[in-house]
TIRO-2110 file (N, C-alpha, C; in Angstrom, 1 decimal):
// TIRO-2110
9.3, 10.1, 15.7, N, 1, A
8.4, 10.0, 14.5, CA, 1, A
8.7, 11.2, 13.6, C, 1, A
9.0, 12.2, 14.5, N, 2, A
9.2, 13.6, 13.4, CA, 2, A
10.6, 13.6, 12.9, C, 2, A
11.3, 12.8, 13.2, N, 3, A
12.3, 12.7, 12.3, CA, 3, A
12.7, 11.7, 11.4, C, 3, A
11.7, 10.3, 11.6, N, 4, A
11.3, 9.5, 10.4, CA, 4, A
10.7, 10.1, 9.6, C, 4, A
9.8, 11.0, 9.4, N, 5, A
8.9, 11.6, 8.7, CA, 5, A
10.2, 12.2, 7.9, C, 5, A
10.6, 13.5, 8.4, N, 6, A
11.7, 14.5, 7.7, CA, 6, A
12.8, 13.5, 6.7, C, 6, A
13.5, 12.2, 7.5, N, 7, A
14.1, 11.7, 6.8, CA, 7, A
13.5, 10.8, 5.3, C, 7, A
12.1, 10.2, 5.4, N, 8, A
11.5, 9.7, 4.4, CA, 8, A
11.3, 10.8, 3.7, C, 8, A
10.8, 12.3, 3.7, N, 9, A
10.6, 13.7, 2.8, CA, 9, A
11.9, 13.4, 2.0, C, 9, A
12.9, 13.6, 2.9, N, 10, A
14.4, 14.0, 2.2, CA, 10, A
14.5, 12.8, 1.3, C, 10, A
14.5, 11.6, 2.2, N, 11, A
14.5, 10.5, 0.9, CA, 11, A
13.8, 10.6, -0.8, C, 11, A
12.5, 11.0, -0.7, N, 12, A
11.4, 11.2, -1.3, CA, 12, A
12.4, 12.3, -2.3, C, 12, A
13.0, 13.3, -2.1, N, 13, A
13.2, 14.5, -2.9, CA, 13, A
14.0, 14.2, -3.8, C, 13, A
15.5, 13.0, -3.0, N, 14, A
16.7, 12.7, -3.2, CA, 14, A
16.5, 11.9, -4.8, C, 14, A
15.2, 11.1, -4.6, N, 15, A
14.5, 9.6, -5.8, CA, 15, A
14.0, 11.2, -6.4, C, 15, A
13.6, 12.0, -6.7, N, 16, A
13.1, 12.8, -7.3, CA, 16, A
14.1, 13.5, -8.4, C, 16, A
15.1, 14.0, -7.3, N, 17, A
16.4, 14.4, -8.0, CA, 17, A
17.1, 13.8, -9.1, C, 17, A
17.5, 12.2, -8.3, N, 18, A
18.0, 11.6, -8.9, CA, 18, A
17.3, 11.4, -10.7, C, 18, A
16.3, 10.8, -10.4, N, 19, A
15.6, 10.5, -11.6, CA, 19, A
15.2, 11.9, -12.5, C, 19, A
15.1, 13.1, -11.9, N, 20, A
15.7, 14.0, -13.1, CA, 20, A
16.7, 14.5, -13.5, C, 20, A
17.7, 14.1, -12.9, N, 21, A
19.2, 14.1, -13.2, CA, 21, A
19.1, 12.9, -14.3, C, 21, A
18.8, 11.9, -13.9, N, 22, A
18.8, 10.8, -15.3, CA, 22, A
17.9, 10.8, -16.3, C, 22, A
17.0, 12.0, -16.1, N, 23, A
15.8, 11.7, -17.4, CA, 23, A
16.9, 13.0, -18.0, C, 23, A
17.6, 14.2, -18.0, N, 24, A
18.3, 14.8, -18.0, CA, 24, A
19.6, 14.3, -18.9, C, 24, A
20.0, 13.7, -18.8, N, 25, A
21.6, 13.1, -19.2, CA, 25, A
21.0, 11.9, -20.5, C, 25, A
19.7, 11.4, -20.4, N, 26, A
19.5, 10.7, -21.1, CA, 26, A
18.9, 11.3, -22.3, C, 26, A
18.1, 12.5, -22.0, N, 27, A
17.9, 13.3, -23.1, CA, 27, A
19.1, 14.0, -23.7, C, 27, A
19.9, 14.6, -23.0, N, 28, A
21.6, 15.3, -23.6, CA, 28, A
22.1, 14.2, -24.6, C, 28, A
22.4, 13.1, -24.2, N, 29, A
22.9, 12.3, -25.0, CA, 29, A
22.0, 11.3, -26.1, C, 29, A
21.0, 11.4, -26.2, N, 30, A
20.1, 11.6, -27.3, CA, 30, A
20.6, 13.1, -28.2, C, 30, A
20.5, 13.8, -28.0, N, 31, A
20.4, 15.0, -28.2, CA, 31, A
22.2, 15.0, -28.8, C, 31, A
22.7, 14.8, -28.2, N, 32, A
24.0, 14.7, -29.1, CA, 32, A
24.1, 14.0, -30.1, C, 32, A
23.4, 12.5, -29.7, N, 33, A
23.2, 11.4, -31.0, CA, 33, A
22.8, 11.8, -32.0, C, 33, A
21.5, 12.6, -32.0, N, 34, A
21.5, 13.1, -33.3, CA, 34, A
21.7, 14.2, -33.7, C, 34, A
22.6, 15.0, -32.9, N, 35, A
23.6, 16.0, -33.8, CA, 35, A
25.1, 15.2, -34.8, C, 35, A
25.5, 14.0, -33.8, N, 36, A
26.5, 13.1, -34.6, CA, 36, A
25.8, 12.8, -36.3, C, 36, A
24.3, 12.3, -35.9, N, 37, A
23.8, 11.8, -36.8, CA, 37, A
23.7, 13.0, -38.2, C, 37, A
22.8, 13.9, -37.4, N, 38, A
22.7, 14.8, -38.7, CA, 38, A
24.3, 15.7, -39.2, C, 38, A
25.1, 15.7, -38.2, N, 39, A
26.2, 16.9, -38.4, CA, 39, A
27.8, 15.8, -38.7, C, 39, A
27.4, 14.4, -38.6, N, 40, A
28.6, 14.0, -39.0, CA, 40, A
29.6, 13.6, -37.7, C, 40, A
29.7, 12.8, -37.4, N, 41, A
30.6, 12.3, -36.0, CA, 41, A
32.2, 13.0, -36.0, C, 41, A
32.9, 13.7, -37.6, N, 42, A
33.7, 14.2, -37.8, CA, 42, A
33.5, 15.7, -36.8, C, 42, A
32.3, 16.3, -37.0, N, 43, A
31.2, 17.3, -36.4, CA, 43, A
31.3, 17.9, -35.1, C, 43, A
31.0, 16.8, -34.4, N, 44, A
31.1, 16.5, -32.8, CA, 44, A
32.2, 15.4, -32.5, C, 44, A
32.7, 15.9, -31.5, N, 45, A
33.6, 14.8, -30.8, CA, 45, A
33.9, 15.6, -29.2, C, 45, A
34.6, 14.4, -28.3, N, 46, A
35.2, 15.2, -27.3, CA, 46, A
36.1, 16.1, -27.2, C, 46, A
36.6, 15.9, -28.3, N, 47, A
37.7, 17.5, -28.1, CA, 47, A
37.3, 18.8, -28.1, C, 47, A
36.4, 18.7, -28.8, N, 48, A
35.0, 19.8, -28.6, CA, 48, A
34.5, 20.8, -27.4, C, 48, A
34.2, 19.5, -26.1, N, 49, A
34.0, 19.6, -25.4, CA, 49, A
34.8, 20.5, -24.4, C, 49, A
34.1, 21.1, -23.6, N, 50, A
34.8, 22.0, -22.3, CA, 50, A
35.0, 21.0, -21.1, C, 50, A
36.0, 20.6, -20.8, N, 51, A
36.4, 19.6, -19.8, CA, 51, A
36.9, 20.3, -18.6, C, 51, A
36.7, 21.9, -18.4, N, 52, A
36.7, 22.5, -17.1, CA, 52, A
35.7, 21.9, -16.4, C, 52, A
35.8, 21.9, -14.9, N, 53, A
34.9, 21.9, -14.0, CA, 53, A
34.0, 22.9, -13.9, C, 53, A
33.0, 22.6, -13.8, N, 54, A
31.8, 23.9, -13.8, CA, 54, A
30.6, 23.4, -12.1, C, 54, A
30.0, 24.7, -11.9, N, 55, A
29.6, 24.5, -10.7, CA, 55, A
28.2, 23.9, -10.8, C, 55, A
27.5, 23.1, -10.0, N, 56, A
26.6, 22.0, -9.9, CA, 56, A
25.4, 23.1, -10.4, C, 56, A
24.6, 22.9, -10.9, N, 57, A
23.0, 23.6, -10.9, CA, 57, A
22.3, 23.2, -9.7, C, 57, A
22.4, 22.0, -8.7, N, 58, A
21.4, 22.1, -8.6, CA, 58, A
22.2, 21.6, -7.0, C, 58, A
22.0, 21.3, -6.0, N, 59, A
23.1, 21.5, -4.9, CA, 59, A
22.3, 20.6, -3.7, C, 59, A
22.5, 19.7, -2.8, N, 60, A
21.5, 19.2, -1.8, CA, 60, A
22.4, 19.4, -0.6, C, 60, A
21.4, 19.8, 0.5, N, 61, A
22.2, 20.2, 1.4, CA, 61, A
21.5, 19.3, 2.8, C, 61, A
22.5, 18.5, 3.4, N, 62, A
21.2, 18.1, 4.9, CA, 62, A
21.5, 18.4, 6.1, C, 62, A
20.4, 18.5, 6.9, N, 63, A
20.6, 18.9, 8.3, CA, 63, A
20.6, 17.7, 9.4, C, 63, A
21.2, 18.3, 10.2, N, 64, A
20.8, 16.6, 11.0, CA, 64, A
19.7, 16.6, 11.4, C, 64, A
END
């Protein structure tokens, strides 16, 4: 039971994550949209961008 329990937590954290990694990405790219908008799509583009790998913020780790 105590490890159904631990595993439904971890599930629970994982839906948690997830969905502020997407409320996240959804705001960024809003947030770009109307930089296109106000600054001109000429403005922003991908070339722009930093297409190095950069390290995760935020990291999940499980135990057995």
């Amino acid at each position: 039971d105590g490890d159904a329990l631990s595993f439904m937590d971890s599930v629970d954290r994982y839906l948690t994550l997830a969905a502020n990694l997407s409320s996240a990405l959804r705001q960024g790219w809003l947030e770009l949209a109307s930089a296109r908008h106000s600054m001109g799509t000429s403005r922003v583009n991908p070339i722009l961008f930093d297409h190095k790998p950069h390290r995760a913020s935020t990291t999940l780790q499980l135990a057995h």
